[in-house]
C-alpha positions as CSV (number, residue, x, y, z in Angstrom):
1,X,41.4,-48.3,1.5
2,X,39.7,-44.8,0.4
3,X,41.0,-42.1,1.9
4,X,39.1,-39.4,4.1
5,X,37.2,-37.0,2.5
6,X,38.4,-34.5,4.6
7,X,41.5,-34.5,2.2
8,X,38.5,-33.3,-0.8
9,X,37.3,-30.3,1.4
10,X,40.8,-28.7,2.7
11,X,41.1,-28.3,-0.9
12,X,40.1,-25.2,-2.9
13,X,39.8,-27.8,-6.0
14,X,38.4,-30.3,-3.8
15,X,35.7,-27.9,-2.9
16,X,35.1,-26.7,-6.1
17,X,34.7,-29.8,-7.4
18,X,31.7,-30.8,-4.5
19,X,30.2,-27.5,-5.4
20,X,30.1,-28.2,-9.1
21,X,28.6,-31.7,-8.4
22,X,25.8,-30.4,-5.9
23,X,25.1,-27.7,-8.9
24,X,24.5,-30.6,-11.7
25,X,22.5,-32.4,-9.0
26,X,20.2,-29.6,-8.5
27,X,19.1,-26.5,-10.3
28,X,18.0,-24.7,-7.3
29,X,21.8,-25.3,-6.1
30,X,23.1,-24.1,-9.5
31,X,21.2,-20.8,-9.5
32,X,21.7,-19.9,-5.7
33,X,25.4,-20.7,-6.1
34,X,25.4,-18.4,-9.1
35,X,23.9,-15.3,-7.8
36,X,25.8,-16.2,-4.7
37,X,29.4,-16.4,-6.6
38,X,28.9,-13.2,-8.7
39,X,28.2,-11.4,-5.5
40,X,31.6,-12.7,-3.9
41,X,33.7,-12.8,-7.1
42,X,36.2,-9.9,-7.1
43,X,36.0,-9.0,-10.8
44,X,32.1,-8.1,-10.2
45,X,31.0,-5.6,-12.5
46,X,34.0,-5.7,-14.2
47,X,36.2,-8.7,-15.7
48,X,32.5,-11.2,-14.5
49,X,29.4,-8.6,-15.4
50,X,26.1,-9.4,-16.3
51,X,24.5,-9.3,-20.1
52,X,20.9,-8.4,-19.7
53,X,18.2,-7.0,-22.3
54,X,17.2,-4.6,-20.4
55,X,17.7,-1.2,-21.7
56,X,18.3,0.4,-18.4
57,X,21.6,-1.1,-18.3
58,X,20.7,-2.5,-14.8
59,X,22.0,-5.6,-13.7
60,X,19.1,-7.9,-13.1
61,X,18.5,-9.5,-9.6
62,X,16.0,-12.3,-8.2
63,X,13.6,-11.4,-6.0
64,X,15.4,-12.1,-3.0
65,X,18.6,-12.8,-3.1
66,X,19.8,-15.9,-1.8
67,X,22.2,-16.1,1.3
68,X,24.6,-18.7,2.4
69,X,22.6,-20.2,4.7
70,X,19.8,-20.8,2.5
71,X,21.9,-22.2,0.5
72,X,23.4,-24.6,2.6
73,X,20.0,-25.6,3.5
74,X,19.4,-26.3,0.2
75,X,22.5,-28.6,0.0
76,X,21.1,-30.5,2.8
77,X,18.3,-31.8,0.6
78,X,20.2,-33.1,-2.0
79,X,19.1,-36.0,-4.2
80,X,22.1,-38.3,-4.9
81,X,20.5,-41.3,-7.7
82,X,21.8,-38.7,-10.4
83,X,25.6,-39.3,-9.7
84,X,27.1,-40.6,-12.3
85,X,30.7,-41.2,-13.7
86,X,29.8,-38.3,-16.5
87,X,28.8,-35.9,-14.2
88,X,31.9,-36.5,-11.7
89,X,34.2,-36.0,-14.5
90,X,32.1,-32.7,-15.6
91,X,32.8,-31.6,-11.9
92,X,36.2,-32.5,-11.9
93,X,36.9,-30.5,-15.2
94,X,35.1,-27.4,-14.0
95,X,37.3,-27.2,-11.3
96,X,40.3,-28.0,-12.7
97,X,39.5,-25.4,-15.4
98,X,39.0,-22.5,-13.2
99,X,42.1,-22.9,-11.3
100,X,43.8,-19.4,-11.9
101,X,47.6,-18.7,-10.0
102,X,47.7,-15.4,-11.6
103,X,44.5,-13.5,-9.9
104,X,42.5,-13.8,-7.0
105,X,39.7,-16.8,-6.8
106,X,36.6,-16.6,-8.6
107,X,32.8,-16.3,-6.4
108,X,32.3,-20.0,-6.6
109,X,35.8,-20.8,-5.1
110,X,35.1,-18.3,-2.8
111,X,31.8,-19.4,-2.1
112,X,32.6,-22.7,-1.6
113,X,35.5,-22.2,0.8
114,X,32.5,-20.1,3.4
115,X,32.7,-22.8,6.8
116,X,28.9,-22.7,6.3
117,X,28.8,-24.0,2.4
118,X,32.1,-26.3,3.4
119,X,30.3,-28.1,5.9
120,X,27.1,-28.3,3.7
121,X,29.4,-30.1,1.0
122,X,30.2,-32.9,3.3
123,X,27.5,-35.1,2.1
124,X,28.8,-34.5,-0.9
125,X,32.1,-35.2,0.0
126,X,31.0,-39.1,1.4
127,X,29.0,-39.7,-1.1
128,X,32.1,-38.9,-4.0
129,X,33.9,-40.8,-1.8
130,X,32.3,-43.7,-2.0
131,X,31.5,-44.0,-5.6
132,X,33.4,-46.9,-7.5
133,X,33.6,-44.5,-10.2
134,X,36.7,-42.5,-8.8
135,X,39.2,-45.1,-6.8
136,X,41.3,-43.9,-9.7
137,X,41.8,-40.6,-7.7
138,X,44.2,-42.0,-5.5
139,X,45.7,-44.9,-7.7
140,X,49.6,-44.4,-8.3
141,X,51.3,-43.8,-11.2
142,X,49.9,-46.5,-14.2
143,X,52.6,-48.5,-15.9
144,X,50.5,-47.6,-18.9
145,X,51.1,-43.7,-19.9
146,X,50.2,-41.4,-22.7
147,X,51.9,-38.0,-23.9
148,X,49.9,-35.8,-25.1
149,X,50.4,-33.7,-28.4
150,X,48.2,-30.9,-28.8
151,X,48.1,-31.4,-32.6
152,X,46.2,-33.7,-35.3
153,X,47.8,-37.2,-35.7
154,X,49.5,-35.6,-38.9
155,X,52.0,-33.4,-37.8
156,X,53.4,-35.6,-35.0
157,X,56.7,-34.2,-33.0
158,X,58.8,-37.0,-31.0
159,X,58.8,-37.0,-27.3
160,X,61.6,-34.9,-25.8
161,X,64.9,-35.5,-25.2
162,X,67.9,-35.2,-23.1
163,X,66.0,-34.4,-19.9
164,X,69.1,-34.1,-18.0
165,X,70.0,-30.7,-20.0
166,X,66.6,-29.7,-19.8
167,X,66.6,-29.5,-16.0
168,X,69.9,-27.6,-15.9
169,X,68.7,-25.0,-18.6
170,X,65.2,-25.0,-16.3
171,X,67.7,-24.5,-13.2
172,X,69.7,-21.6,-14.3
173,X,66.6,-19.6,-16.4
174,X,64.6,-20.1,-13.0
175,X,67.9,-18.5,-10.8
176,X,68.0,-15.9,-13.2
177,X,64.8,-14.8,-13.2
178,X,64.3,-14.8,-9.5
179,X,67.6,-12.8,-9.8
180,X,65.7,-10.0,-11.9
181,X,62.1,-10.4,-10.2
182,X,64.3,-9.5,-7.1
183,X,66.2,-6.3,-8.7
184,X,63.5,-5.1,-10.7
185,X,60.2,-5.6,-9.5
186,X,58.6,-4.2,-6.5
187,X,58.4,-5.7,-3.0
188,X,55.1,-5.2,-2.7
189,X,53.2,-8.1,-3.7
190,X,50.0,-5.7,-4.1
191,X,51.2,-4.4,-7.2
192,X,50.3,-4.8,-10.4
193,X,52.6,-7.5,-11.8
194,X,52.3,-11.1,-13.0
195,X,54.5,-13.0,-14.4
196,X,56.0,-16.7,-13.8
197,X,53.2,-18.5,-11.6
198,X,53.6,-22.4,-12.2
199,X,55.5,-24.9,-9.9
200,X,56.8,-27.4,-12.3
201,X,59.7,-27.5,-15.2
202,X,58.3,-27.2,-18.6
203,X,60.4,-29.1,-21.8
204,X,60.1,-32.8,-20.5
205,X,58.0,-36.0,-20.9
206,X,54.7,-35.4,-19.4
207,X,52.3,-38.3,-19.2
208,X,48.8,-38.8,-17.7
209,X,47.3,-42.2,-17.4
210,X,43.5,-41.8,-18.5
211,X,42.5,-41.0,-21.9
212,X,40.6,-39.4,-22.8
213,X,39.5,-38.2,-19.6
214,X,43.1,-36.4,-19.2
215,X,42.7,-34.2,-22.9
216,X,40.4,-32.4,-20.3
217,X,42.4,-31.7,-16.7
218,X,44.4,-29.4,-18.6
219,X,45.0,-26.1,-16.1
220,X,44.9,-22.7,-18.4
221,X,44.0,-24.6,-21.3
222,X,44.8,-22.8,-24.9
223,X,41.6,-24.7,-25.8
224,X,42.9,-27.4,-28.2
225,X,40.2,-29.1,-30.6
226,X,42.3,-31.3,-31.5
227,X,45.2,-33.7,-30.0
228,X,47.2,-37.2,-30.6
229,X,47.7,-39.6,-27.5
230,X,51.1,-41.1,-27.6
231,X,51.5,-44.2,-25.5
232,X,54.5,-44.4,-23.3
233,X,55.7,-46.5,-20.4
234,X,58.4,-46.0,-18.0
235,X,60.4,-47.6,-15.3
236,X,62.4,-46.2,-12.2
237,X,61.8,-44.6,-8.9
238,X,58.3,-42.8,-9.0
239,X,57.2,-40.4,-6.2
240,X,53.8,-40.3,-5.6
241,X,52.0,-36.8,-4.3
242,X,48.8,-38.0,-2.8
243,X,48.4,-35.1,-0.4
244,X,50.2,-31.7,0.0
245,X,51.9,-32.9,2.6
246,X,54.1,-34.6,-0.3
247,X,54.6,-31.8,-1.9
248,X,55.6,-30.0,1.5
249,X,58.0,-32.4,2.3
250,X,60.0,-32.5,-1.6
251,X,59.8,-28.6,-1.5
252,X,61.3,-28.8,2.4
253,X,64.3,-31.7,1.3
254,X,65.0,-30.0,-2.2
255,X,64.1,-26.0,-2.0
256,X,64.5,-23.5,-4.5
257,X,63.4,-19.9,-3.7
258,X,61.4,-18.6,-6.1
259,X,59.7,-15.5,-4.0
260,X,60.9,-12.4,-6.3
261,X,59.7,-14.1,-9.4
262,X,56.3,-15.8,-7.4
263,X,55.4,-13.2,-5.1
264,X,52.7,-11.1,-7.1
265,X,50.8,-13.8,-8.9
266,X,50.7,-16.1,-5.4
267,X,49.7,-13.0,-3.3
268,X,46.4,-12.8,-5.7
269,X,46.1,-16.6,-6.0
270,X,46.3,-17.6,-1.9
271,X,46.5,-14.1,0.0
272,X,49.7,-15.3,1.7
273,X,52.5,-12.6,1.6
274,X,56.1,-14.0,2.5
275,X,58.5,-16.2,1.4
276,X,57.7,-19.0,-0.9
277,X,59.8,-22.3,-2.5
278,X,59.2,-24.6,-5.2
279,X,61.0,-27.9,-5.7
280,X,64.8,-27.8,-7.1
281,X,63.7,-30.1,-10.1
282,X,67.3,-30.4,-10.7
283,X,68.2,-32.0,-7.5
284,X,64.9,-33.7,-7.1
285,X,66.2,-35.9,-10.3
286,X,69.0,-37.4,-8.4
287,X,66.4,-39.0,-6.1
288,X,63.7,-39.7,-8.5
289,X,62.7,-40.6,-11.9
290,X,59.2,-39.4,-12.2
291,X,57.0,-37.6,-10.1
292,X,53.2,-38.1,-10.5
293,X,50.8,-36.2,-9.2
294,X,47.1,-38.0,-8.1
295,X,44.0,-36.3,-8.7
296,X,43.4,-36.9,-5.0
297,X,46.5,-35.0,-4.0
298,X,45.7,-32.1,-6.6
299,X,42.1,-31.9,-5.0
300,X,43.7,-31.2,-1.9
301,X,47.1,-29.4,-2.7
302,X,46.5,-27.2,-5.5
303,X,45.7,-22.8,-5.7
304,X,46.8,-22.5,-1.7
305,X,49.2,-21.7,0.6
306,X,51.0,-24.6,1.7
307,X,53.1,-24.2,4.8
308,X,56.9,-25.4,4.7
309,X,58.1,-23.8,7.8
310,X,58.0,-20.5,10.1
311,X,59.1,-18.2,7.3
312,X,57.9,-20.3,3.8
313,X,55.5,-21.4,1.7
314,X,54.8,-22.9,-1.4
315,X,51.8,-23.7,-4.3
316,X,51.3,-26.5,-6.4
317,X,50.4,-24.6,-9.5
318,X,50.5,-25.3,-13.1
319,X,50.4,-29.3,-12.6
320,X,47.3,-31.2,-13.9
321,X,45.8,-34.0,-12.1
322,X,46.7,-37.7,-12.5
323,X,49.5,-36.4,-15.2
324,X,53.3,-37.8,-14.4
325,X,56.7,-35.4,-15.5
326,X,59.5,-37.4,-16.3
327,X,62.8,-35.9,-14.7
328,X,65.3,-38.5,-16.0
329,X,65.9,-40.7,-19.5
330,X,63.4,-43.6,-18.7
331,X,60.5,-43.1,-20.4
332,X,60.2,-44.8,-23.7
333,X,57.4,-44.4,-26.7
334,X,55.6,-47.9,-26.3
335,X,55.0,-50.3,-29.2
336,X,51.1,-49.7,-29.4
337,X,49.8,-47.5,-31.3
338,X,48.6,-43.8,-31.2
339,X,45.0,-42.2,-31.1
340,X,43.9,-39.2,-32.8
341,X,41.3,-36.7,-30.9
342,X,38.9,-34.0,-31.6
343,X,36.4,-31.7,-30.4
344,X,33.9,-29.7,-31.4
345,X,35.4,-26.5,-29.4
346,X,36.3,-25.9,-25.6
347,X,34.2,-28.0,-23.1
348,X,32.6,-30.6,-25.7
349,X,33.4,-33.8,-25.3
350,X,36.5,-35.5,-26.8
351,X,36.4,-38.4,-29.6
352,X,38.6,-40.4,-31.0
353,X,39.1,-40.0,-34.5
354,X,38.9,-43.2,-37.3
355,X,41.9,-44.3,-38.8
């Protein structure tokens, strides 16, 4: 059964990812969104300027500058025979790639979250939806997993270890440094601090289960050119998070406040000040083996503000799409054999490398 694509637009990724397809789709749409998402991006004129040859030093303008509504309008005329899996998966990695916990959202996350472009991105929305080309959105967990090593095939590291120790070492450095965050930094999530801003343990087996589609959902990517796929299958309990509402729901049966250490980078990311909680990995361990995260459920949960109760709240940050952390000893290095990647440099496509 596909799932409503209401869950795509309640979803800063979601929308992004409807805005970024309606741009390939048409160049009008590309070029009003631009001009529009400069305009709304906070970093205008300073950290997102404008090169132009002119000598005056002026930033260049069109003629008349689009609005919102005309380019809504313009969304309504969309031609749809030029979706294709390529350009989906295009979409998908531009918005996975500008997902940023650490500053406020870009113009085209902004631009897409207006109620008047939302609701022009419906169409967009069904029509995603419906095509064959993405059921693997909201597939669970894939017996078949690969680990991916951010190296050439000839310097190969084994997967980790001893996941057990790793979560209690994650436990305690994450207690102490919402101990410190709390003592030493200021309460005021308006100032000028980052720091820790992701939502998941670092140090274990971390899977996805498309390749090489998923050497591209990388969040803050380092920009890797090159990288080995390491199959790996696993068996035991596996909690699926198709929505945020499964994310909610772990970070409301196994909390862990994290708002000292959270509060500066989430402020910019979401605009939420409070209290906020990610999962106790630690705990969550005792209940489950792995946890995998669908690209439906990152579409709609990740870079906001997701209510656990009257006082909390919590992000999904830092956790590709359709990848799979491994929170106890149960995932094994499969007998098939490993692939070696390349690329050109950041946004190229990836290709497999001859033996």
């Amino acid at each position: 059964m596909t799932p409503s694509m209401d869950l795509l637009l309640h979803g800063p990724r979601g929308r992004r990812l409807c805005l970024e397809l309606a741009m390939q789709l048409d160049p009008d749409v590309k070029t009003a969104a631009f001009w529009l998402a400069y305009e709304l991006d906070s970093g205008r004129r300073t950290s997102r300027a404008l090169l132009t040859a002119e000598s005056s030093g002026d930033i260049a303008t069109p003629h008349s500058a689009p609005s919102p509504e005309e380019l809504a309008a313009r969304l309504a005329s969309l031609d749809f025979a030029g979706l294709y899996d390529e350009r989906m998966q295009a979409a998908l990695e531009r918005s996975v790639d500008s997902a940023r916990y650490w500053q406020e959202p870009d113009g085209e996350d902004v631009l897409a979250g207006l109620p008047v472009i939302t609701a022009a991105l419906v169409p967009v929305a069904q029509q995603l939806m419906a095509a064959p080309g993405i059921q693997w959105y909201w597939q669970p967990r894939r017996v078949e997993q690969w680990a991916i090593d951010w190296r050439s095939a000839n310097d190969p590291a084994p997967l980790p270890k001893n996941p057990r120790q790793t979560l209690t070492e994650w436990g305690r450095k994450e207690r102490a440094a919402e101990e410190r965050a709390a003592r030493d930094l200021p309460n005021d999530p308006r100032a000028n601090v980052s720091g820790i801003w992701w939502s998941i343990p670092h140090g274990l087996v971390h899977t996805v289960g498309q390749v090489p589609a998923g050497l591209s959902l990388v969040e803050d990517s380092l920009g890797w050119e090159h990288a080995t796929t390491v199959p790996v299958r696993g068996a035991g309990r596996t909690l699926e998070i198709r929505t945020a509402t499964d994310w909610v729901t772990l970070c409301r049966r196994f909390p862990l406040e994290v708002s000292a250490s959270r509060r500066h980078d989430w402020y910019r990311a979401t605009g939420r000040q409070g209290r906020w909680l990610i999962p106790d990995w630690e705990h969550v361990a005792s209940d489950w083996d792995a946890v995998h995260l669908t690209v439906l459920g990152y579409l709609n949960g990740a870079t906001r503000a997701l209510q656990v109760d009257a006082q909390t709240a919590t992000v999904i940050a830092g956790w590709d799409p359709d990848s799979t952390i491994w929170l106890t000893d149960v995932a094994r290095e499969s007998e098939g054999p490993g692939h070696a990647w390349q690329r050109a440099s950041h946004g190229d496509r990836w290709t497999r490398v001859p033996h």
